[in-house]
C-alpha positions in Angstrom: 76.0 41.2 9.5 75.0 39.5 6.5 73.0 36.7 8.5 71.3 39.4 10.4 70.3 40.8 7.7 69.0 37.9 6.2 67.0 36.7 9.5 65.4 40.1 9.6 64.3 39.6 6.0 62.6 36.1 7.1 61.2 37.4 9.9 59.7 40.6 8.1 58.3 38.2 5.4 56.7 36.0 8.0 54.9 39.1 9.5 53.9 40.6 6.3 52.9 36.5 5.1 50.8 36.1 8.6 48.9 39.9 8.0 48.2 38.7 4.7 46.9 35.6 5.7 44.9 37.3 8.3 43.4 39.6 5.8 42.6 36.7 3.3 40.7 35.2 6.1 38.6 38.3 7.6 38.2 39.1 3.9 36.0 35.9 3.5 34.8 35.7 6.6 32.7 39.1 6.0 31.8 38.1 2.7 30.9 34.2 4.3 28.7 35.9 6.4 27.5 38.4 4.0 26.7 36.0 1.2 25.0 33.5 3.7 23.1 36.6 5.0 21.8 36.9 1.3 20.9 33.3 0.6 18.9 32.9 3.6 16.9 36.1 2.2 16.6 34.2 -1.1 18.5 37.5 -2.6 20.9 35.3 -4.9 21.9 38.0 -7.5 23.8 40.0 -4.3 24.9 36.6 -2.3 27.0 36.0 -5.7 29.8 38.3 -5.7 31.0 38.1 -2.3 30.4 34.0 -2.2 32.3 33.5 -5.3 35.2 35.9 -3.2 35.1 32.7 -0.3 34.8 29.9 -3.1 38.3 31.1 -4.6 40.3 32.5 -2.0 39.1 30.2 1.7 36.9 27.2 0.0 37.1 25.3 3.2 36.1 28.1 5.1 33.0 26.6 6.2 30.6 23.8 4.1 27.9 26.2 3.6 29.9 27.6 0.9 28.7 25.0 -1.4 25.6 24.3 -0.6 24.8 28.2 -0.6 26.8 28.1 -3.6 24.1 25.4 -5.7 21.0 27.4 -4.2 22.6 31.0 -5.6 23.5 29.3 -9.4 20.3 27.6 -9.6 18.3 30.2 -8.5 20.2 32.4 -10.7 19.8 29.8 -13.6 16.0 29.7 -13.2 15.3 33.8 -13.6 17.5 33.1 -16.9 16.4 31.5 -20.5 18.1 28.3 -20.8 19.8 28.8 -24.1 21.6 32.2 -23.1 25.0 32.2 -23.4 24.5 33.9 -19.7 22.7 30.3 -18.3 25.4 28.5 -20.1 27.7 30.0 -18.0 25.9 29.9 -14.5 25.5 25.8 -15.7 29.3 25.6 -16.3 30.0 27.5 -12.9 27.9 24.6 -11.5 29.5 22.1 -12.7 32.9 23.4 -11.5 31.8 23.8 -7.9 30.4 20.1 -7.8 34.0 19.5 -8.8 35.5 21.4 -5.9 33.3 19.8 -3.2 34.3 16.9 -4.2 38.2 18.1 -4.3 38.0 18.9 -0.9 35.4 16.5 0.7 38.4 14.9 1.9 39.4 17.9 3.6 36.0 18.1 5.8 35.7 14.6 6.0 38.7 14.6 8.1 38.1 17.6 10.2 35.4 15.6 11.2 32.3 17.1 9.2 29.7 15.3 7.9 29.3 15.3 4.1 28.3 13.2 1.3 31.5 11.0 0.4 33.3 11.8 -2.9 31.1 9.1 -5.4 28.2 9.9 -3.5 28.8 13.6 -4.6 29.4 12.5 -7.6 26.0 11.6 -8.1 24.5 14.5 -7.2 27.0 16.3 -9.8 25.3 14.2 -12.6 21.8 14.9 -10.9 21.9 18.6 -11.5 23.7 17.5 -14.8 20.5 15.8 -15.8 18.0 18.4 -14.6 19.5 21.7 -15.4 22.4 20.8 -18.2 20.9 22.8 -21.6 21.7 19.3 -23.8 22.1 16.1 -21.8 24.6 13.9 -23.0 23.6 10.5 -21.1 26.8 8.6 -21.6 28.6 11.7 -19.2 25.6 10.8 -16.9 25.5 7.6 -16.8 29.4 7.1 -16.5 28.8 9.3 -13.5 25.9 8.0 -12.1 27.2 4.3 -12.5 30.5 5.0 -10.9 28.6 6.4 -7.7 26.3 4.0 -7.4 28.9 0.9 -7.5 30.7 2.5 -4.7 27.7 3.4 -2.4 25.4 0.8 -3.5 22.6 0.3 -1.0 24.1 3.5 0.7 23.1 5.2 -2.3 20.7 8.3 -2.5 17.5 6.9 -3.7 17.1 9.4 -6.1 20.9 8.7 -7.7 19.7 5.0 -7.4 16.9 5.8 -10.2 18.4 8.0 -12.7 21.3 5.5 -12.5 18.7 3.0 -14.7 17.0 6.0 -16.1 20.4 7.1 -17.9 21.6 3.6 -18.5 18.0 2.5 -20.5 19.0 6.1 -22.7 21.6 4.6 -23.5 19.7 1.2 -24.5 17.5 3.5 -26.9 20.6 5.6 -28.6 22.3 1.8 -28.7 20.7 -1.7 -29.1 24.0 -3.3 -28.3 23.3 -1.9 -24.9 21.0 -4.2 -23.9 22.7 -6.6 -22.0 24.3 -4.3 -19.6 21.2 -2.4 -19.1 20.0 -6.1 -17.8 23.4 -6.0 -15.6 22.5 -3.0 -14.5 18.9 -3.0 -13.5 19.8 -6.1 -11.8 22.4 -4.4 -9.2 20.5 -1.6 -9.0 17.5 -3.8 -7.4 20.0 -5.4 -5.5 21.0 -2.3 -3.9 17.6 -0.7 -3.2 16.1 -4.5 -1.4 19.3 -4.1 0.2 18.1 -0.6 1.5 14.7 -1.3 2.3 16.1 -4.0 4.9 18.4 -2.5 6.4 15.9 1.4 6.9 14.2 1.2 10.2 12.1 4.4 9.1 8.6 3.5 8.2 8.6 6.5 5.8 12.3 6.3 4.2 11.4 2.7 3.7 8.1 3.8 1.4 10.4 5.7 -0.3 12.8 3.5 -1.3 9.7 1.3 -2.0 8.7 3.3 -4.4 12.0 3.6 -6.0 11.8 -0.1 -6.6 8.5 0.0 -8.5 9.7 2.8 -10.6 13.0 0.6 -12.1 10.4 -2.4 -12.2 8.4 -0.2 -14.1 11.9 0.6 -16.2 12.9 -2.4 -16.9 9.4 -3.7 -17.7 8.8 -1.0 -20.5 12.6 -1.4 -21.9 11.8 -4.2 -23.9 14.1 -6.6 -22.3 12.4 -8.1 -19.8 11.3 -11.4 -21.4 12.4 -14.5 -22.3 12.9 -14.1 -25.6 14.8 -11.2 -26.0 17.1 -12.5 -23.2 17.6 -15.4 -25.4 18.1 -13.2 -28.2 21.0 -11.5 -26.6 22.6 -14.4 -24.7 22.2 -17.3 -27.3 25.0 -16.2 -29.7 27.1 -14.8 -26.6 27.0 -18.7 -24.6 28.8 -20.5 -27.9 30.9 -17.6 -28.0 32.4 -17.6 -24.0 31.8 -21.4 -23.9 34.8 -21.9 -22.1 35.0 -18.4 -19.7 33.4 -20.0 -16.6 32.6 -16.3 -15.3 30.5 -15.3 -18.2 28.9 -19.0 -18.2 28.0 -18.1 -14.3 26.3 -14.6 -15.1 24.3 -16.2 -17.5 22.8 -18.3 -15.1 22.4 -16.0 -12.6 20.7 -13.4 -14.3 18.5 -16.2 -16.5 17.6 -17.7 -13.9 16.8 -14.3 -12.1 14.5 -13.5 -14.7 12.7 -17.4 -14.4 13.4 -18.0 -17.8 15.1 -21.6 -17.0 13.5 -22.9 -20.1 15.1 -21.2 -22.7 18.2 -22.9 -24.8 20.6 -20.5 -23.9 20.0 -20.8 -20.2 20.8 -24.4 -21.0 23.7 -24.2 -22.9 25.5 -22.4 -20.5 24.7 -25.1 -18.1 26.3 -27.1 -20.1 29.3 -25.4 -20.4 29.4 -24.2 -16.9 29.2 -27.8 -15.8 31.8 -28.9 -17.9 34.5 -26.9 -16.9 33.3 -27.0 -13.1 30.2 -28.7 -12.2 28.6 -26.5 -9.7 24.5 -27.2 -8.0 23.5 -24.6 -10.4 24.7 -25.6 -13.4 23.8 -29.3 -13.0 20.3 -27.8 -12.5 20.2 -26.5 -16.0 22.0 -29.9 -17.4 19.1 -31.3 -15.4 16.1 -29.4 -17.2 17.9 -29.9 -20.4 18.0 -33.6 -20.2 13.7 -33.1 -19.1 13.0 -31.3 -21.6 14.2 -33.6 -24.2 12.8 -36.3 -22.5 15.4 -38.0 -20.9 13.9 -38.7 -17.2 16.3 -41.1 -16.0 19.3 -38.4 -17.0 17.7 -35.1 -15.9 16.8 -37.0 -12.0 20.8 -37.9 -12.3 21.5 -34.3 -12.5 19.1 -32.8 -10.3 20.4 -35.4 -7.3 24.4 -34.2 -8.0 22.5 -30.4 -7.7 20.9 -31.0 -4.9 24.0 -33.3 -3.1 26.2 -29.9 -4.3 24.1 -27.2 -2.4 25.2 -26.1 0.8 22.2 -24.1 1.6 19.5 -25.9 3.3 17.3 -24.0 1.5 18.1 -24.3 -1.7 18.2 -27.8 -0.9 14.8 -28.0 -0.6 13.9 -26.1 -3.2 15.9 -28.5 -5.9 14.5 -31.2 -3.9 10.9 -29.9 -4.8 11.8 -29.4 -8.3 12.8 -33.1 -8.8 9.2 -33.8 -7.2 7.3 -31.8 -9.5 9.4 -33.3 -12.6 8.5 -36.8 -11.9 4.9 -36.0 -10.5 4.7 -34.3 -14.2 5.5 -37.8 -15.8 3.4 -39.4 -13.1 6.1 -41.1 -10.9 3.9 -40.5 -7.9 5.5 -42.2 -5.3 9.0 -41.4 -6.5 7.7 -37.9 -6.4 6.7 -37.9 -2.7 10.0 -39.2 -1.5 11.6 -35.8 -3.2 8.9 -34.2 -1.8 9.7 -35.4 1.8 13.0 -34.7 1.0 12.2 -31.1 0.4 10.6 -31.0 3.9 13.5 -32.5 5.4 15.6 -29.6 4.5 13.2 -27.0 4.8 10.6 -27.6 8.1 8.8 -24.5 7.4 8.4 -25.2 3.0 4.3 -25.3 2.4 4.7 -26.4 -1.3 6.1 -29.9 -0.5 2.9 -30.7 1.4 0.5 -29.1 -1.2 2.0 -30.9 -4.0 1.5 -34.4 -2.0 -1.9 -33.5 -1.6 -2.6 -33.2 -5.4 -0.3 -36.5 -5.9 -2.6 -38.5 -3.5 -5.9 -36.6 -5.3 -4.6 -37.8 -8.9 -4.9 -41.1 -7.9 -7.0 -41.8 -4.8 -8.5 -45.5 -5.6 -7.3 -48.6 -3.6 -9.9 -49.9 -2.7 -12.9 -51.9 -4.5 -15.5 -49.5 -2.1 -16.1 -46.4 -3.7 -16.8 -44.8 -0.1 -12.9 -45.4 1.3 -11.3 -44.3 -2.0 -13.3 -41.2 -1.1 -11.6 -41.1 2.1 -8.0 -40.6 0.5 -9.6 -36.7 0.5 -9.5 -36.7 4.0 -5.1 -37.3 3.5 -4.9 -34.8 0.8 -6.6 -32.2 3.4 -4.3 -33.0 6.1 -1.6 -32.2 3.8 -2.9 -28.9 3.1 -3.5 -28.0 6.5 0.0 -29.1 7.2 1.1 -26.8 4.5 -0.5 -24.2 6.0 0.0 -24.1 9.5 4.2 -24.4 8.6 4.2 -21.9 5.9 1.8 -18.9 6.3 2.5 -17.8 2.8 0.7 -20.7 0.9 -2.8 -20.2 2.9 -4.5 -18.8 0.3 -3.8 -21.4 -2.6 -4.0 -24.2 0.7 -7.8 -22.8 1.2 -8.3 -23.1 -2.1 -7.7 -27.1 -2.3 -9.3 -27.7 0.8 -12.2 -26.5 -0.5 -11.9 -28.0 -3.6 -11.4 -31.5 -2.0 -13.8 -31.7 0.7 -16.2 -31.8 -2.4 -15.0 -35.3 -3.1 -15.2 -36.4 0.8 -17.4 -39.7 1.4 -21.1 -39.1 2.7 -21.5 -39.9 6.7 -24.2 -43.0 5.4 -21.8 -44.7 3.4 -19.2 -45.0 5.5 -21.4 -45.6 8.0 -23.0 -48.9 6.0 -18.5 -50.0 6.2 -18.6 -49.9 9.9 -17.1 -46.8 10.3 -18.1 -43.1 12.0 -16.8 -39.6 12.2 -13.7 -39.7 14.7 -12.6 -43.0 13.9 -8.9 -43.9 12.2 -8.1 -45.4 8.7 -5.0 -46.3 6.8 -5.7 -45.3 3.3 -4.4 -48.1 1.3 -2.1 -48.7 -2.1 0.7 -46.4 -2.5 -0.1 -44.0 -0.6 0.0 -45.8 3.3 -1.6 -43.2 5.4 -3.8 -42.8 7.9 -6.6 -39.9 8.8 -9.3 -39.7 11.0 -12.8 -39.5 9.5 -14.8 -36.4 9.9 
């Protein structure tokens, strides 16, 4: 009798349970529709009751909920003065229903809706923050804003991706200290919007994010930290300090070098360092421009040949190769010069500046000759190397053009080579170091 007794209980509480439920749910459904109804009127003060009814008791109801819910407190918020106690408390409501969606952006996630992940709503929490939050505090936004954006990165809203650097140079005003993190973090921020701009197939998205980048150049150039000198500033003392931490030694580089400012001490120290405790093609680059620069030739080629030996990119390879050349074309090593140069082009078909900086090697020394009018003709070789330049590597035309015209100034006259036995069309080997041969013209 007893367990009869007891089933009927359970079975009367699962019927009263399931109306209640019911009721619950045609309860927000009305006031769903009702509140949506309202918002779609732009009628926010009576879409408020009855969504804030769906938002407690059914919050998964349906994703409008929130986004009906930001357009009802904001429009609320802006027909209310800012330092009200009654804004403060639409701001706050805000803030909690960011905190919500992203509670249960899991939930709609896995029914198979499509929302904004949980950092990416993140960021659009500390977005409102910014805009409508009666004192900013940019540490809370930032903190935000860089915890979203190192999840998404080039995923990121563009708009999240600039009040990322936005909030972190605040912080580089309120703190000086900050400065080498700002760095850090206007350098993955650019990272993450080049990123984005490859990867967006649409013409006008990809303007967008275009203009994104030129904002955090425009940033970072008016932060104060964007020379030389104040990233020696910050990194000098920090090198002697994490001499022996490898990863430090390696961030140096990267962003030093980043920033082309390869000739400053502290880009060289942690070269040093760096090489020390594992010689990388990198770091025996810097050990390579710090032996140059204190005029040790025969050590800094030493270092630059182990860099260019440890680079696995072809590219790069080149690139070092190059590098070498214009160090001993600097100290006028012409010839050794052009073999680096060669060797550039020997990694890199399609590298202009190899062939342009032979040009100007042949055109600083061009006599081999006792006839003034074949010396002249070591002109026509330095133009052959520019065309070459050119016709591999479209983006050195301009400064290509340039020389050509330059040296064509300095071509022999038709007489005099004409007096030598010799006419437009026909071949000569231009003599001395330099062992190549051109047609006249």
């Amino acid at each position: 009798m007893k367990i009869k007794m007891v089933v009927a209980v359970l079975l009367l509480s699962a019927g009263v349970t399931s109306a209640f439920s019911q009721q619950v749910d045609e309860k927000c459904i009305s006031n769903s529709s009702v509140s949506h109804e309202a918002v779609r009127a732009k009628n926010f003060k009576d879409a408020y009751l009855p969504w804030k009814i769906v938002l407690e008791n059914c919050p998964t109801l349906r994703f409008y909920t929130f986004t009906d819910g930001f357009k009802i407190l904001k429009g609320l918020m802006g027909k209310t003065d800012k330092t009200s106690p009654e804004y403060k408390k639409y701001f706050d409501e805000l803030m909690a229903l960011h905190d919500t969606r992203i509670k249960y952006t899991p939930d709609f996630l896995a029914n198979g809706v499509r929302v904004s992940s949980v950092d990416e709503a993140l960021g659009y929490k500390a977005i409102d923050y910014i805009a409508l939050a009666p004192t900013v505090d940019s540490k809370v936004a930032y903190d935000w804003l860089s915890k979203s954006v190192h999840a998404c990165k080039s995923e990121s809203d563009p708009a999240i991706l600039f009040y990322f650097l936005q909030m972190s140079l605040n912080k580089l005003k309120e703190d000086s200290d900050f400065k080498e993190q700002f760095i850090q973090d206007y350098l993955d921020d650019s990272q993450y919007v080049d990123s984005a701009i490859v990867a967006e197939a649409d013409e006008s998205k990809k303007k967008n994010l275009q203009g994104i980048k030129d904002n955090l150049v425009a940033l970072f150039i008016n932060s104060g930290t964007a020379d030389c000198a104040s990233l020696q500033s910050i990194y000098a003392p920090k090198v002697e300090a994490n001499k022996t931490n490898l990863s430090y030694m390696k961030k140096v580089l990267d962003i030093m070098k980043t920033m082309k400012c390869t000739e400053n001490d502290a880009y060289f120290k942690a070269s040093m360092y760096a090489y020390k405790i594992e010689p990388t093609s990198d770091a025996a680059s810097g050990c390579g421009y710090m032996a140059f620069k204190k005029g040790d030739v025969t050590s800094a080629i030493k270092y630059f040949d182990e860099a260019i030996d440890l680079e696995k990119n072809l590219k790069k390879k080149a690139e070092k190769s190059y590098t070498v050349a214009a160090v001993l074309a600097s100290v006028k090593k012409l010839s050794q010069a052009r073999i680096y140069c060669r060797k550039a082009i020997g990694y890199d078909p399609h590298y202009g500046a190899p062939y342009i900086l032979i040009a100007n090697l042949y055109a600083s020394s061009p006599n081999w000759s006792d006839e003034p009018a074949l010396n002249k003709c070591t002109f026509f070789v330095c133009i052959d190397n520019l065309q070459r330049a050119k016709s591999v590597d479209p983006s050195c035309a301009s400064e290509a053009n340039r020389l050509i015209s330059a040296y064509a100034a300095h071509t022999p006259e038709t007489k005099d080579l004409f007096m030598l036995g010799y006419k437009a069309g026909d071949r000569i080997t231009v003599g001395g170091w330099i062992g190549e041969s051109t047609t006249i013209r």
